[in-house]
C-alpha positions in Angstrom: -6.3 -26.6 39.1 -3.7 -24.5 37.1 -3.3 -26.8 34.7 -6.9 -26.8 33.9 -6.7 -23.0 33.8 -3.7 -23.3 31.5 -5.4 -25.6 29.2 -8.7 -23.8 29.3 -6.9 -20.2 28.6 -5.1 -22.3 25.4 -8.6 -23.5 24.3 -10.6 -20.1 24.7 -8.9 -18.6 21.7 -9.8 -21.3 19.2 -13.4 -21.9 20.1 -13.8 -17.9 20.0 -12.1 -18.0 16.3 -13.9 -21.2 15.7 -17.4 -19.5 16.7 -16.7 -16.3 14.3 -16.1 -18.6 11.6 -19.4 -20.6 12.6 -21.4 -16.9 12.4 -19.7 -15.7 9.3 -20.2 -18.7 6.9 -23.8 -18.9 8.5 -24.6 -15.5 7.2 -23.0 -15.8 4.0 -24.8 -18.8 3.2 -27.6 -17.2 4.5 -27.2 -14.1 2.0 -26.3 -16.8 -1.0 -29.6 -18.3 -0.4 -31.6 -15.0 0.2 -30.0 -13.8 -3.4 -30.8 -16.9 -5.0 -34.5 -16.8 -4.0 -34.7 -13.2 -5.3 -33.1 -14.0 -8.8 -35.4 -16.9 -9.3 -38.5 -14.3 -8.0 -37.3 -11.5 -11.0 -37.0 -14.7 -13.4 -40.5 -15.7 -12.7 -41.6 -12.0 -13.4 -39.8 -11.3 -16.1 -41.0 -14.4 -18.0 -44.7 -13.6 -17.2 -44.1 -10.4 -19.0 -42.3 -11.9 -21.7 -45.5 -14.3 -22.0 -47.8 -11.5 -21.4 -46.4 -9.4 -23.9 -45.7 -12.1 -26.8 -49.3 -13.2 -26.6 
């Protein structure tokens, strides 16, 4: 039983790091595609008014 203690206390550490990692790439990925999405929304409105204002 101590040995299972010993190698779960080892493991504990590196799942914990392995989990922040997980969350932090998940929200920066989540913010690259949240950017993106709002780039390609200005695009779209700024080349209506460009159409709107060339016609």
């Amino acid at each position: 039983m101590n040995t299972f203690l010993a190698v779960l206390a080892g493991l504990i550490p590196s799942v914990g790091v392995g989990l922040l990692f997980w969350l932090a790439m998940r929200k920066i990925m989540h913010a690259d595609r949240n950017e993106r999405l709002a780039l390609d929304r200005m695009d779209a409105e700024e080349n209506e008014t460009a159409k709107g204002t060339t016609a």
